[in-house]
N, C-alpha and C positions, 0 to 999 in steps of 0.2 A: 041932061039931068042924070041922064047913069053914069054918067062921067064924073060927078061931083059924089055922088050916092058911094061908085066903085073907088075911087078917092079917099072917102071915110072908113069904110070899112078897111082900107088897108093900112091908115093911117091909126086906126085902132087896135090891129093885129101887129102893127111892128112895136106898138105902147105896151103891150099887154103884158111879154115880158119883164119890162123893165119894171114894171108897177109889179110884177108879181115875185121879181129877186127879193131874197131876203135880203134884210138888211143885215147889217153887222153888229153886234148885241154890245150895250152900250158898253163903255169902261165902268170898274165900282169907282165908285166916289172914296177920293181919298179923305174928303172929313170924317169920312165914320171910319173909325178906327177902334174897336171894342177894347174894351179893358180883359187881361186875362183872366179878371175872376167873372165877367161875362156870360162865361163860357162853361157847357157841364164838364165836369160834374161839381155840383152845388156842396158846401157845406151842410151838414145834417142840422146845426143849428140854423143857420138859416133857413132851412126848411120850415122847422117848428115856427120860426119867427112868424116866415110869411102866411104859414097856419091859423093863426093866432090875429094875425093883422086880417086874414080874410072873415075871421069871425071861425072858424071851425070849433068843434068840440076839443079837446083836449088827446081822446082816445081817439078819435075819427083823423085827427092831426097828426099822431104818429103812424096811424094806420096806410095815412097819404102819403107819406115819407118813405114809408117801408117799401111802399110798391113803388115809386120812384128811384126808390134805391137798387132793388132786382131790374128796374129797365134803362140806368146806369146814368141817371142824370144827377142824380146824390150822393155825395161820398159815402159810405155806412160811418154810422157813430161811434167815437172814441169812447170805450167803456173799460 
């Protein structure tokens, strides 16, 4: 019986590694392939758009934008 017991237990110590290597982290998926407008930094008008389509106020919309814009994910507005 310790024979099969000491058996296990070593047979679970030589597993243990192998169950515990990382694996190797998958490849990205080549279907997704983002468009370059994607990507920041956004249009200013779009901004307002998606403002607008969230339901925002008007002034609270630009106000979203502006700080968007200072943390560089929106272009600033052509004026």
């Amino acid at each position: 019986m310790k024979l099969v017991l000491a058996a296990a237990v070593m047979v679970g110590i030589l597993a243990a590694p192998a169950a515990a290597a990382p694996s190797a982290p998958a490849a990205p998926s080549a279907a997704y392939a983002p468009a370059p407008s994607d990507k920041p930094p956004f249009p200013y008008a779009d901004c307002i758009k998606a403002t607008k389509k969230r339901g925002e106020s008007q002034h609270y919309g630009k106000w979203h934008c502006d700080q968007l814009v200072k943390k560089g994910w929106v272009r600033p507005p052509k004026r």
